[in-house]
LUMZA-502280 format. One record per atom (N, C-alpha, C): atom name; y, z, x. Coordinates in steps of 0.2 Angstrom, whole numbers. Example, Ala and Ser with C-alpha at 12.3 -4.5 7.8 and 13.67 -1.06 7.14 Angstrom:
atom/Y/Z/X
N/-28/39/66;
CA/-22/39/62;
C/-16/39/66;
N/-11/35/64;
CA/-5/36/68;
C/0/39/64;
***
This chain:
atom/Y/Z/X
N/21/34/-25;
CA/16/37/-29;
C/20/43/-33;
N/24/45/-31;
CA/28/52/-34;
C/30/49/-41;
N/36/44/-39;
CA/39/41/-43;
C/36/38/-49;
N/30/34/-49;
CA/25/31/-55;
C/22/37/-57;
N/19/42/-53;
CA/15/47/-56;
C/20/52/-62;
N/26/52/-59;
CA/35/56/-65;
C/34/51/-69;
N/33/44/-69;
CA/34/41/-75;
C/30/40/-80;
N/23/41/-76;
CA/16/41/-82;
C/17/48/-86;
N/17/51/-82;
CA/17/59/-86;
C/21/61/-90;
N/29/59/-90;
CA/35/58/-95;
C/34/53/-102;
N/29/49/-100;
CA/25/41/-106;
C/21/48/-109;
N/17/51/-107;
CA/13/54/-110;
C/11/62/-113;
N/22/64/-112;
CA/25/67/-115;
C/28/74/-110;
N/23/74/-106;
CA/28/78/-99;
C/32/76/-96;
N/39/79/-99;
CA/44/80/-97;
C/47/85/-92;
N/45/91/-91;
CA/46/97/-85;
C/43/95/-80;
N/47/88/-78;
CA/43/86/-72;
C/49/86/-64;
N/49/89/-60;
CA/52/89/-54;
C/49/84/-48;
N/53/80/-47;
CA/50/77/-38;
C/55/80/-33;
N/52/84/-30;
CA/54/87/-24;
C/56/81/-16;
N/61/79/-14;
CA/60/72/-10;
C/64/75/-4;
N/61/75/1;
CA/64/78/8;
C/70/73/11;
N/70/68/8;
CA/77/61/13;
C/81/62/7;
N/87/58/8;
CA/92/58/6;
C/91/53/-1;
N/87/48/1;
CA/85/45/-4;
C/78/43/-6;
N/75/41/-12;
CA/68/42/-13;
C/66/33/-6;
N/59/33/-7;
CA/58/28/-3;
C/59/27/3;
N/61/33/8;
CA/64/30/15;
C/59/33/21;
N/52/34/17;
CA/45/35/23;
C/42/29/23;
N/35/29/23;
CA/30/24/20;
C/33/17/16;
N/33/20/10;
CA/37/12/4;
C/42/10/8;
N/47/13/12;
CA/53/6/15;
C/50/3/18;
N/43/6/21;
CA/44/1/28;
C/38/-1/28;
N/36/-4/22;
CA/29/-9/23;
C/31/-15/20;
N/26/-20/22;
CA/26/-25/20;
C/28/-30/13;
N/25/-24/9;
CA/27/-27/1;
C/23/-33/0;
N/17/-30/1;
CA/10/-35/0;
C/6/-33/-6;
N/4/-38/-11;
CA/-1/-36/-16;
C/-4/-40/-18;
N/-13/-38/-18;
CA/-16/-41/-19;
C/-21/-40/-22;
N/-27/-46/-24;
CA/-34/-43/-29;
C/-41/-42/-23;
N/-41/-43/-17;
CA/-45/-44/-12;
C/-46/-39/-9;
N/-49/-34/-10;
CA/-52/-30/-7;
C/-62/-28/-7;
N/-65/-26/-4;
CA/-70/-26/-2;
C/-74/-21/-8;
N/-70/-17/-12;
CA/-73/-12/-17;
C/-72/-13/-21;
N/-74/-13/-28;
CA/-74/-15/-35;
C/-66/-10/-37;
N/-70/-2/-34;
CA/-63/2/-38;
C/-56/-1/-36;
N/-55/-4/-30;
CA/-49/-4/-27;
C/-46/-11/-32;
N/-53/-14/-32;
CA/-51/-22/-36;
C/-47/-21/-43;
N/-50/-17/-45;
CA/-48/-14/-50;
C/-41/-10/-54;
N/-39/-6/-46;
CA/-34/-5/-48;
C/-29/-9/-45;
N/-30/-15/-42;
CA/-23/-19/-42;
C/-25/-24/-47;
N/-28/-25/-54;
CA/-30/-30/-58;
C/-25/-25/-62;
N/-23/-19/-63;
CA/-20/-14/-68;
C/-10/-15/-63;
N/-11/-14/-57;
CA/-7/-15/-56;
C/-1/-21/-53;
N/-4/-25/-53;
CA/-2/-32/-52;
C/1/-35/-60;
N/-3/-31/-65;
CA/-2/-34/-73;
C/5/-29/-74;
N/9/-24/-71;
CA/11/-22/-73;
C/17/-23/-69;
N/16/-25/-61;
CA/22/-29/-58;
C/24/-36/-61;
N/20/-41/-64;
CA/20/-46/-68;
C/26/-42/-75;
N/25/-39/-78;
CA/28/-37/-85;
C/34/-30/-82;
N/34/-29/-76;
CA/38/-24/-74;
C/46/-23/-78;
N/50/-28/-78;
CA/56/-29/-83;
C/55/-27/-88;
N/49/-29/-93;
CA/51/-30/-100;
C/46/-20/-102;
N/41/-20/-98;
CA/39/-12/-98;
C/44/-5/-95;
N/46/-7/-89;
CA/50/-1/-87;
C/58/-3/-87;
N/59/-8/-89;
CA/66/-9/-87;
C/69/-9/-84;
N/68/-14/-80;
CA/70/-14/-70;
C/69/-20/-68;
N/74/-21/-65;
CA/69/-30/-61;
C/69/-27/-54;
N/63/-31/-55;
CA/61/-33/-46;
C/59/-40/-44;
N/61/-38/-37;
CA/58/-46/-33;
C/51/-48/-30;
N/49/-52/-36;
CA/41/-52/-36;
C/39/-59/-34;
N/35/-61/-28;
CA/32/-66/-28;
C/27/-69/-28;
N/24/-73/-31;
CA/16/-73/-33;
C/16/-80/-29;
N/14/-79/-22;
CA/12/-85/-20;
C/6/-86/-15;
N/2/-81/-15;
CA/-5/-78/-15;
C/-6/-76/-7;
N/-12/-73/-7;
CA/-14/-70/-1;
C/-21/-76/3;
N/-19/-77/10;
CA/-22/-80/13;
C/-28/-79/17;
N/-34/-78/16;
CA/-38/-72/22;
C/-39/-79/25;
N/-39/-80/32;
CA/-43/-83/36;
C/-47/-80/39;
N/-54/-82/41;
CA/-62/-80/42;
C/-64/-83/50;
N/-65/-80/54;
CA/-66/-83/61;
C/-75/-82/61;
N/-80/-74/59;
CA/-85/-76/60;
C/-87/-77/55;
N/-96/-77/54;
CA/-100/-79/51;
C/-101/-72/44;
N/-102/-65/49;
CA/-102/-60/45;
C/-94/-60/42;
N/-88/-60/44;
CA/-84/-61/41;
C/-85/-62/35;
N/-86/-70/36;
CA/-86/-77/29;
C/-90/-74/25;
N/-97/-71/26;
CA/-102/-68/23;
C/-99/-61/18;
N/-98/-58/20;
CA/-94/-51/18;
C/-88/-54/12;
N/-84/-59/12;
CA/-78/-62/9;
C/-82/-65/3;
N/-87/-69/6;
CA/-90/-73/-1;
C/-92/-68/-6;
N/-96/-61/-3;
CA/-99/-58/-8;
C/-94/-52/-11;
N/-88/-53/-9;
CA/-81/-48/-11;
C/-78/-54/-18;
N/-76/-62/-14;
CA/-78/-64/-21;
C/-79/-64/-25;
N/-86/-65/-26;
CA/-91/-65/-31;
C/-91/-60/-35;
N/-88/-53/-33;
CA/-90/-48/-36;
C/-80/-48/-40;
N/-76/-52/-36;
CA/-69/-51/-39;
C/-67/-54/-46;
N/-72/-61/-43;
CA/-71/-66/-51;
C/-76/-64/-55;
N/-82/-60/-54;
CA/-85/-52/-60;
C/-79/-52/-64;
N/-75/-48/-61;
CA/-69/-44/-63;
C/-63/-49/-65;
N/-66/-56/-66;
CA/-61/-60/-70;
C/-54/-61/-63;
N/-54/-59/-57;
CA/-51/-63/-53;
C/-52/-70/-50;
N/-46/-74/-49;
CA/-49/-82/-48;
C/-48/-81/-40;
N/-53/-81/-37;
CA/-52/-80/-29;
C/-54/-87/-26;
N/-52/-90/-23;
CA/-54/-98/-20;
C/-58/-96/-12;
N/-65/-100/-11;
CA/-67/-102/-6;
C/-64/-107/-2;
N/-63/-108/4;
CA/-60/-115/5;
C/-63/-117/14;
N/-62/-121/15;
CA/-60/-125/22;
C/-56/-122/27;
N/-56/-122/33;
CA/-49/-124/36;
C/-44/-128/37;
N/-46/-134/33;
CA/-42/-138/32;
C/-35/-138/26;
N/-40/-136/22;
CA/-40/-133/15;
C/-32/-126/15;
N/-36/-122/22;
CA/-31/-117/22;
C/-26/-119/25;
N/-27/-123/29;
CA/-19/-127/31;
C/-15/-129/28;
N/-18/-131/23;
CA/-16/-137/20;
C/-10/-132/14;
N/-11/-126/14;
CA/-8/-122/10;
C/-5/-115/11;
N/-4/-116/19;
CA/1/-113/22;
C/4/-118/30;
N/9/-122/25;
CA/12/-127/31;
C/13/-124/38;
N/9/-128/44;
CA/14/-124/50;
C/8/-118/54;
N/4/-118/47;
CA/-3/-114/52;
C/-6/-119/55;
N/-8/-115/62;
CA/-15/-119/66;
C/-23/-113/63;
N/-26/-116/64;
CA/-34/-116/60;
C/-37/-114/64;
N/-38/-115/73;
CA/-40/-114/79;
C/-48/-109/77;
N/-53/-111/78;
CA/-57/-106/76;
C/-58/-102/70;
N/-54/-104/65;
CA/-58/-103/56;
C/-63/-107/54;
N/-67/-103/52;
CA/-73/-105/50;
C/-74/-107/40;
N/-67/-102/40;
CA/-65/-102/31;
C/-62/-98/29;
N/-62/-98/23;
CA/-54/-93/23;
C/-55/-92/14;
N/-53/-88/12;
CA/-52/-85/5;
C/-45/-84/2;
N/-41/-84/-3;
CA/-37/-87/-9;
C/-36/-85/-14;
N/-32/-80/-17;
CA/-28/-80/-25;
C/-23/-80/-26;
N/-23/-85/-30;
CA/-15/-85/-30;
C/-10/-82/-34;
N/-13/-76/-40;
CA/-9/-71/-41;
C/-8/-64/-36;
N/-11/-65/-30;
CA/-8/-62/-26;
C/0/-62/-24;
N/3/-57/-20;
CA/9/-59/-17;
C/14/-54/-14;
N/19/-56/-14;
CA/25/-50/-11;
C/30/-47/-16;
N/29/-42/-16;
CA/32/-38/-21;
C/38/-33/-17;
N/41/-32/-20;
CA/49/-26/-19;
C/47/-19/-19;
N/45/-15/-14;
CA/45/-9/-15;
C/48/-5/-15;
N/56/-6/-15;
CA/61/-2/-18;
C/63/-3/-24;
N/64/-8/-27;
CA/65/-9/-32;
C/58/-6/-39;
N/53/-6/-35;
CA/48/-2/-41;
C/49/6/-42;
N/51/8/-34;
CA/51/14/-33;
C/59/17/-38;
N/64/14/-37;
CA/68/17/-41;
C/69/14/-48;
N/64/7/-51;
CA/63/8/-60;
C/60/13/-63;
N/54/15/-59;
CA/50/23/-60;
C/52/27/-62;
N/56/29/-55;
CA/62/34/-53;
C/68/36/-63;
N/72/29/-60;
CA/76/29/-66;
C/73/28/-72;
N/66/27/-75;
CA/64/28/-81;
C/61/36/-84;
N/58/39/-76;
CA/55/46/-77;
C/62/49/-78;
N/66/48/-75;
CA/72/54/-74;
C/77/52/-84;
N/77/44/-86;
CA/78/44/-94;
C/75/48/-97;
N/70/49/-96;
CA/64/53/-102;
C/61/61/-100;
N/68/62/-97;
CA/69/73/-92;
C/65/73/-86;
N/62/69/-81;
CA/61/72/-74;
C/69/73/-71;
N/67/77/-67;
CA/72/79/-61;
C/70/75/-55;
N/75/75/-50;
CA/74/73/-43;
C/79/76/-40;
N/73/80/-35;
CA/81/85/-31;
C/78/81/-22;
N/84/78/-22;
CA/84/75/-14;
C/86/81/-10;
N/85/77/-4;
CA/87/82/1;
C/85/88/0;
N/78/90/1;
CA/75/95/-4;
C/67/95/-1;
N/69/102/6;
CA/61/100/9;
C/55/105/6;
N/48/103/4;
CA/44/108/2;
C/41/111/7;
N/43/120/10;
CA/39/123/13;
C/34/126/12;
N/32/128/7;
CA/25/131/6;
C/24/131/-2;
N/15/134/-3;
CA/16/133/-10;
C/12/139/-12;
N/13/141/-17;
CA/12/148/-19;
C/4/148/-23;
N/0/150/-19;
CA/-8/151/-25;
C/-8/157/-27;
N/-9/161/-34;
CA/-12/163/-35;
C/-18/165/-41;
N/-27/170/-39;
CA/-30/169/-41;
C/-34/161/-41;
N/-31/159/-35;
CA/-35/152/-34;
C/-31/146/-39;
N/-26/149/-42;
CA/-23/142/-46;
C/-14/142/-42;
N/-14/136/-41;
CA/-4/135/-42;
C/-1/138/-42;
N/2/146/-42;
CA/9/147/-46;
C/18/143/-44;
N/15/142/-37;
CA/23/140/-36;
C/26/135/-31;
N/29/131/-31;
CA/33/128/-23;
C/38/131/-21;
N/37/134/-13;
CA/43/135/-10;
C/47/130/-9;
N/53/127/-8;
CA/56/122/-6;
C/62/126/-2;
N/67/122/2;
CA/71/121/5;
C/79/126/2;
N/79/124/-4;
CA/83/126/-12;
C/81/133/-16;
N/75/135/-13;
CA/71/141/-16;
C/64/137/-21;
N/62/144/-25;
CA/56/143/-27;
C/55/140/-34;
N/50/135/-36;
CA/49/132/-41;
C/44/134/-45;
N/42/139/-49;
CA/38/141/-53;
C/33/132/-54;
N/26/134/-54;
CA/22/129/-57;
C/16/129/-57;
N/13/129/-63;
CA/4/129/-62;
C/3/122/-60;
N/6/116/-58;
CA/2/111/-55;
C/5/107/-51;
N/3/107/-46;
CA/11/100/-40;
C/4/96/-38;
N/9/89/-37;
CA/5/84/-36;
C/8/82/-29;
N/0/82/-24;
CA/4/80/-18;
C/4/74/-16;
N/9/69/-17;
CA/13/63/-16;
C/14/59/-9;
N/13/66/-4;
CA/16/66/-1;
C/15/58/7;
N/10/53/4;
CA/9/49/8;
C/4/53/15;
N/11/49/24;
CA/7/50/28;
C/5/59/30;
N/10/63/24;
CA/11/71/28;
C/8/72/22;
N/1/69/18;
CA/-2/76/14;
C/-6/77/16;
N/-8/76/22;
CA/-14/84/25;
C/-8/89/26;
N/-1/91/28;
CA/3/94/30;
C/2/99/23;
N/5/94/18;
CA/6/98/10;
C/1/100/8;
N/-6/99/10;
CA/-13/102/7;
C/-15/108/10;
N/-11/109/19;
CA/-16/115/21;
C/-7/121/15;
N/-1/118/16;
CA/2/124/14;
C/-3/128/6;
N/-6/126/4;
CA/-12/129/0;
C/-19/132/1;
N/-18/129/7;
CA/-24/131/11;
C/-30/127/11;
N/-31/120/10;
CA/-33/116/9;
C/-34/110/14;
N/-39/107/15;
CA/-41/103/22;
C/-41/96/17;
N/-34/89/18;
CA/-34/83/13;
C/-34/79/21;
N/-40/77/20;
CA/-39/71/25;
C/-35/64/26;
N/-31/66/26;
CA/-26/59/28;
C/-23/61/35;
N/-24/55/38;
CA/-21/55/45;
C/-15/51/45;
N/-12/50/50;
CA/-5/45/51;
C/-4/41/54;
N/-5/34/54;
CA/-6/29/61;
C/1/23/60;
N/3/24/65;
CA/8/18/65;
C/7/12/67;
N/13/8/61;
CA/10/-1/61;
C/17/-2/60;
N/19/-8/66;
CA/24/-10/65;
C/24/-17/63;
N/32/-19/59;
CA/32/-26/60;
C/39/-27/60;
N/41/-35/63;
CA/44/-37/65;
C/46/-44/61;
N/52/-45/63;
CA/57/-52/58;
C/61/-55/61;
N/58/-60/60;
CA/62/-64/66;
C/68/-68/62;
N/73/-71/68;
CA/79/-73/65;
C/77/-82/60;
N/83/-86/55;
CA/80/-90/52;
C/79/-95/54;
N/74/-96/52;
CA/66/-104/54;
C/69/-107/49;
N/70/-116/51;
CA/71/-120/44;
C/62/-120/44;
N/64/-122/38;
CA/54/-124/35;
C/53/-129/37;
N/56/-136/41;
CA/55/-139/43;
C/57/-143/50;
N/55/-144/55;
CA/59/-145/62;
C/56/-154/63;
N/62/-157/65;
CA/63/-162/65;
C/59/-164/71;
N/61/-160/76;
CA/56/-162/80;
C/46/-160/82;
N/45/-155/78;
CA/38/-153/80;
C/36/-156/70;
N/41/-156/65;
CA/36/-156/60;
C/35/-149/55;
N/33/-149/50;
CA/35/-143/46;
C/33/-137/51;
N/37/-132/52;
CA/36/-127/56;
C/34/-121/51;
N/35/-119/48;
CA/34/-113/45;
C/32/-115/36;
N/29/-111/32;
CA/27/-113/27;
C/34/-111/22;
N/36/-113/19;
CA/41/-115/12;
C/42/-109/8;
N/37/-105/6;
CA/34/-101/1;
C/35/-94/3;
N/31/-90/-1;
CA/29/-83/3;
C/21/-81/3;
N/19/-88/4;
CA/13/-85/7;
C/11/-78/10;
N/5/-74/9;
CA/6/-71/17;
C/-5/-73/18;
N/-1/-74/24;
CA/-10/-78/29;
C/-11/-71/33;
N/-17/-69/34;
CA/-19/-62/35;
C/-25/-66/41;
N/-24/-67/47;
CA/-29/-68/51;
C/-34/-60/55;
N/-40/-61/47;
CA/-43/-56/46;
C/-48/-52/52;
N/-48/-56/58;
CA/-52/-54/63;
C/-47/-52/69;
N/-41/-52/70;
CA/-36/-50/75;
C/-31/-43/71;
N/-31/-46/64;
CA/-27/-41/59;
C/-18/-43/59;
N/-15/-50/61;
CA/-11/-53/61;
C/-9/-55/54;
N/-5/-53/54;
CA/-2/-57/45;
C/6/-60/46;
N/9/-63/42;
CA/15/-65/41;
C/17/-68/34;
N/22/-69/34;
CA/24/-70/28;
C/33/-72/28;
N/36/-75/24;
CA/42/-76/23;
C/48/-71/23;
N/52/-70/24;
CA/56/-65/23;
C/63/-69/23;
N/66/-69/18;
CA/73/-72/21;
C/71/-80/21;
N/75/-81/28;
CA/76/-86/31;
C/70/-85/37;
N/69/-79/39;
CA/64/-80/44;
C/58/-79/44;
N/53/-74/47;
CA/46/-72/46;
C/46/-68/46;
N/42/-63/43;
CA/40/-55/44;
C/33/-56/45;
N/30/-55/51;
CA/23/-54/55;
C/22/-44/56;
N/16/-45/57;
CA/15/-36/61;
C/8/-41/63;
N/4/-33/66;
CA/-4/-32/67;
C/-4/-25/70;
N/-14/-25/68;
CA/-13/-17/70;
C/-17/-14/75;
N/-16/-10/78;
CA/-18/-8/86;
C/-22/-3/85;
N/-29/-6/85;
CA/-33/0/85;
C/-34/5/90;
N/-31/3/95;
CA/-32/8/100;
C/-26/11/102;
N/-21/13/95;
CA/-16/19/95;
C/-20/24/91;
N/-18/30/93;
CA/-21/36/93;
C/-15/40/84;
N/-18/43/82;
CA/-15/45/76;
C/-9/51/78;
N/-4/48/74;
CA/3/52/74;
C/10/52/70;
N/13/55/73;
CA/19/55/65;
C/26/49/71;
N/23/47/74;
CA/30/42/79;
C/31/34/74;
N/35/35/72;
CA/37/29/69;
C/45/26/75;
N/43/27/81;
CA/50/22/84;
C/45/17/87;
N/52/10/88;
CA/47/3/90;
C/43/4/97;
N/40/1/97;
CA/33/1/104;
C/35/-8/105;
N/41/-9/111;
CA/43/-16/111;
C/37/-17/115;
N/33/-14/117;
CA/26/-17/123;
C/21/-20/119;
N/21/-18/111;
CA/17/-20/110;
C/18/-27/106;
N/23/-28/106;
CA/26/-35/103;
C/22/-39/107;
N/24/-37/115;
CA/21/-42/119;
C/13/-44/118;
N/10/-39/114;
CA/3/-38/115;
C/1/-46/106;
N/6/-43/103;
CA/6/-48/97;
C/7/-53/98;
N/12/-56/102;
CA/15/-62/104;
C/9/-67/103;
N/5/-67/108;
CA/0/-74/110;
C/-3/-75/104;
N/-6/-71/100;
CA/-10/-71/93;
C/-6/-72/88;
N/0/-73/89;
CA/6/-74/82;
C/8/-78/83;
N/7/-82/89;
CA/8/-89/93;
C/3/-94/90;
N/-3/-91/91;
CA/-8/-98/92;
C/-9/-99/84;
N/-6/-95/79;
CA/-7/-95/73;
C/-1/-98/70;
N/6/-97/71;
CA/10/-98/71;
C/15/-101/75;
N/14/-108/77;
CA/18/-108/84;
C/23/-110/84;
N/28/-110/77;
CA/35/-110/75;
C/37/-101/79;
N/33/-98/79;
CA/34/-90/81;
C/37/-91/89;
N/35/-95/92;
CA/36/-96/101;
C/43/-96/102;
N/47/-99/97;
CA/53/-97/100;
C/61/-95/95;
N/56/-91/93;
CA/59/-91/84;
C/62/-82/88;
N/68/-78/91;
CA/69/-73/90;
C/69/-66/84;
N/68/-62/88;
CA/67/-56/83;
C/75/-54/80;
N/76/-54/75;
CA/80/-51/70;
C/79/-42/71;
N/75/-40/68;
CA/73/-33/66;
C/67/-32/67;
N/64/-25/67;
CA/58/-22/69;
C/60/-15/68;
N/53/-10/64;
CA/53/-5/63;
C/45/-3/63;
N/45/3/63;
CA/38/5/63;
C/37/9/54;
N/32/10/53;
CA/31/15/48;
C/24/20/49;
N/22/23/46;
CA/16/25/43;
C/8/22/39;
N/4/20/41;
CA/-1/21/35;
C/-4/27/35;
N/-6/29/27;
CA/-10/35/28;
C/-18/35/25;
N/-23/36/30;
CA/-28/34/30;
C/-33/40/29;
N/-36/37/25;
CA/-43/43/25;
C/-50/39/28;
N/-55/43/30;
CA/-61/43/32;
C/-65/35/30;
N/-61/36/24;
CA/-66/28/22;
C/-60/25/18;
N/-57/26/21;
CA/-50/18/20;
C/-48/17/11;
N/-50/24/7;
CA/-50/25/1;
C/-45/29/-1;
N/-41/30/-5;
CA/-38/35/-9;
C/-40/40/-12;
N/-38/44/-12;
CA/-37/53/-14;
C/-35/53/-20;
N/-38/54/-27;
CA/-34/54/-32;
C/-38/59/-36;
N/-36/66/-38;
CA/-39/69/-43;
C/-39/76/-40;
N/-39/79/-44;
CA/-38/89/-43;
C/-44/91/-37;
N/-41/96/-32;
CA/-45/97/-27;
C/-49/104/-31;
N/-57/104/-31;
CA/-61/109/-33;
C/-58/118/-31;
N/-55/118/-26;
CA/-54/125/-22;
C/-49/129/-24;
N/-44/125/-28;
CA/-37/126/-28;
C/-35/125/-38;
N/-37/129/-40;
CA/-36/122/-49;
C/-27/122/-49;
N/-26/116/-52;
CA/-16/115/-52;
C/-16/109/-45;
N/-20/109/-40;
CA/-18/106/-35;
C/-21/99/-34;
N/-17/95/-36;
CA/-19/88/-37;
C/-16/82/-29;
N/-20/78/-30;
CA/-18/73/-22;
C/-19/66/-27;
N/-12/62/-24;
CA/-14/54/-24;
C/-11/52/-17;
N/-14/51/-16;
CA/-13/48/-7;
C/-18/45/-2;
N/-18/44/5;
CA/-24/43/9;
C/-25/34/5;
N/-19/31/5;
CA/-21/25/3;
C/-23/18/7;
N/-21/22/14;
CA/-24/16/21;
C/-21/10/21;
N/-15/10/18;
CA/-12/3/19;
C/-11/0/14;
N/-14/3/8;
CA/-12/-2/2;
C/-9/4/-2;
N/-4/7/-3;
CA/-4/12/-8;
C/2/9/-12;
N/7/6/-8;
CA/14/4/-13;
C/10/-3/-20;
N/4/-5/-16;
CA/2/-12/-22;
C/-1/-8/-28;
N/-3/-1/-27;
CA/-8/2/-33;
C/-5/8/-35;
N/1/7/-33;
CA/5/14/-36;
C/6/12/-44;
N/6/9/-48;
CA/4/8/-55;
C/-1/11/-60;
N/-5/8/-55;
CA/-13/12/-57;
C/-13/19/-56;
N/-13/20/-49;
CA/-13/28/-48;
C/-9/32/-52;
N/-4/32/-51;
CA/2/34/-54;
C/-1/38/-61;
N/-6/30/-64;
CA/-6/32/-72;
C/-13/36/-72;
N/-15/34/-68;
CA/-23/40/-66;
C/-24/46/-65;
N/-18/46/-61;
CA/-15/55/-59;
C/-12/59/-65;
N/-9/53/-68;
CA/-4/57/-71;
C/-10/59/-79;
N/-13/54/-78;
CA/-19/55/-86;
C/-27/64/-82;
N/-26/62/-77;
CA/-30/67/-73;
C/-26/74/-76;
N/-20/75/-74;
CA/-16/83/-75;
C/-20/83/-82;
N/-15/78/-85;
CA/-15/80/-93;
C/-20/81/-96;
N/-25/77/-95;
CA/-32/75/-100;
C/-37/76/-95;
N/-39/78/-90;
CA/-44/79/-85;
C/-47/73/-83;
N/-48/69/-86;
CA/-52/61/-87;
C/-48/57/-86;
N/-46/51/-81;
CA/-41/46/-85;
C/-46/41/-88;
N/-43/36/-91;
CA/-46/30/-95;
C/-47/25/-92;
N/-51/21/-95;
CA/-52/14/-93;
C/-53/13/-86;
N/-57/18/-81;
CA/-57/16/-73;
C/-62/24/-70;
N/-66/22/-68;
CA/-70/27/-66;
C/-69/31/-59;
N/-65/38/-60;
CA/-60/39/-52;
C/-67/43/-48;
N/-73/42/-49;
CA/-77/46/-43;
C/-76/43/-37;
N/-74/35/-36;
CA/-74/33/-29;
C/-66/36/-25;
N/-62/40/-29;
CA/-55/40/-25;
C/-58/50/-25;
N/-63/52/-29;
CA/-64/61/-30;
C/-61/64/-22;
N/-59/68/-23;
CA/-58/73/-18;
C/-62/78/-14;
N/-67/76/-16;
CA/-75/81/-16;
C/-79/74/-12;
N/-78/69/-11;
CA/-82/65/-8;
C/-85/66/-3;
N/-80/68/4;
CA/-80/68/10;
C/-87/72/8;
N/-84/80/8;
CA/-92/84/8;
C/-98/84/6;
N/-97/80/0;
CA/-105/78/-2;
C/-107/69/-2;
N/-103/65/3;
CA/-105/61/8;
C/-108/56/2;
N/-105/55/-1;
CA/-103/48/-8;
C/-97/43/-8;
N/-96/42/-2;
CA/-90/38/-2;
C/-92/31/-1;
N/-89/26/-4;
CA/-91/17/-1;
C/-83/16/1;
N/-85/15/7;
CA/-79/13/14;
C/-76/7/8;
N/-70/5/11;
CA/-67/-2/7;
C/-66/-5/16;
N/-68/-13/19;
CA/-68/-13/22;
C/-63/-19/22;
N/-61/-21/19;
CA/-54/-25/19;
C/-47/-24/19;
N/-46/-17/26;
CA/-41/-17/26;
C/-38/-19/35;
N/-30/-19/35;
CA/-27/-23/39;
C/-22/-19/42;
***
């Protein structure tokens, strides 16, 4: 988010721009350590809408920022176990190819038949884009990076921000780590710690911190001679939307997670090997190349989640200068495109263009105008 939001604002002529980054290197919180999943499927039109702007812009990513990345478009697969499920999906549909997305109804047959090596057990149906995909979130994060810092931002690593300076109810300053940063406006970036960066303002940003892990296992051939195609070819990723199981290609092997609603919120990103075992059976019955396929790697990371599964994106009423993009609940690396350019049009022009940002407002919680996004994982 930092990174796109420096290079929107440098496109549209701000240059005195600083990203303050606490690691050594940019991307080493939340963006390492997610999936690198991006899709047109979500439950809300706003959310649809900004991976319809940011999908378009990882497709053209090279020839706009000048960067490559490793972009795969080999779609996303929702499998559907109940009836409200299916129902909820259909009518998410309906509203996505509105919006000029080609979403597929299908079978379970159908879904099988388009991720080799899945069992169906219990699908009642399933939903399909195939501009969906896996995309590189390093490699976005430093085109950004390396196109805002061509056109005069700074980036000071290793560089923590301790407090920020209000005064008269506006912005004047960042402490950091290095000393102080004169500024009427910081934008807080800051993923699963921007409730942290919001109170040093004195401000209450709801995003909490909940940890999701995933795992990679060592390489699966695509096909085993003796059970039969094992694992699908592609990069699929199949989303078994009522357990919260997903997978996908990685390598040679498979990169699965799922998410344990009954962890409690925090900032512990080390592996929970117990819970592996908790994943196993349902990563099995879906996947039963997975039964004897060993673990390669496993990490945990952060999503940063708000009240209603939406983003934060726009100046906070209490504070003027103090703006949040964050609170993206799991999707934030696929829509950092859009955001980036909606934050960055919000500083400059008050308004951004083409997308109406009252569902991401920062004012919502208290005047209880929010529409939850219900499709996430």
């Amino acid at each position: 988010m930092g990174a796109s939001a420096a290079y929107h604002l440098t496109r549209l002529g701000i240059t005195d721009v600083v990203i303050v980054e606490r690691e050594p290197m940019l991307g080493m919180g939340s963006t390492g350590r997610n999936a690198g999943g991006v899709r047109h499927q979500f439950s809300t039109e706003a959310n649809v809408r900004l991976s319809i702007e940011s999908i378009s812009l990882f497709e053209r990513f090279r020839a706009e920022i000048g960067y490559e990345i490793d972009f795969h478009q080999d779609g996303y697969l929702f499998l559907l176990s109940t009836g409200t499920a299916l129902e909820s999906f259909r009518r998410s549909a309906e509203m996505q190819r509105g919006l000029g997305v080609e979403v597929e109804l299908m079978g379970p047959d159908e879904a099988a038949r388009l991720a080799p090596g899945l069992r169906v057990d219990g699908v009642t149906g399933a939903t399909y884009c195939a501009r969906d995909g896996i995309c590189d979130p390093n490699g976005v994060t430093q085109g950004f990076a390396k196109a805002a810092q061509s056109a005069g931002a700074r980036i000071l690593r290793e560089t923590e921000a301790t407090g920020i300076s209000v005064d008269g109810g506006r912005v004047a300053a960042v402490q950091t780590s290095r000393g102080a940063i004169s500024t009427r406006c910081v934008l807080n970036a800051a993923g699963p710690w921007a409730r942290d960066v919001g109170r040093m303002a004195g401000l209450e940003v709801p995003v909490y911190p909940y940890r999701r892990h995933i795992f990679i296992t060592e390489a699966i051939a695509s096909v085993s001679v003796a059970s039969g195609v094992a694992v699908p070819p592609s990069h699929i990723m199949v989303i078994d939307f009522e357990s919260t199981f997903y997978f996908h290609r990685e390598g040679g092997g498979v990169l699965f997670g799922m998410s344990d609603a009954s962890e409690p919120s925090s900032y512990d990103t080390g592996v929970n090997w117990e819970f592996l075992e908790r994943v196993t059976p349902i990563a099995v019955k879906r996947l039963p190349a997975l039964a004897e396929a060993p673990i390669a790697h496993a990490w945990a990371g952060l999503y940063e989640v708000t009240p209603d599964a939406m983003p934060i994106i726009g100046e906070a009423s209490q504070v003027e200068g103090f703006f949040t993009v964050a609170g993206f609940s799991g999707h934030g690396f696929q829509h950092c495109p859009a955001a980036g350019r909606i934050i960055a049009e919000t500083v400059v022009r008050g308004v951004p263009s083409g997308i109406d940002p009252s569902p991401f407002s920062p004012d919502r919680f208290s005047k209880l105008t929010s529409q939850p996004e219900t499709n996430v994982v």
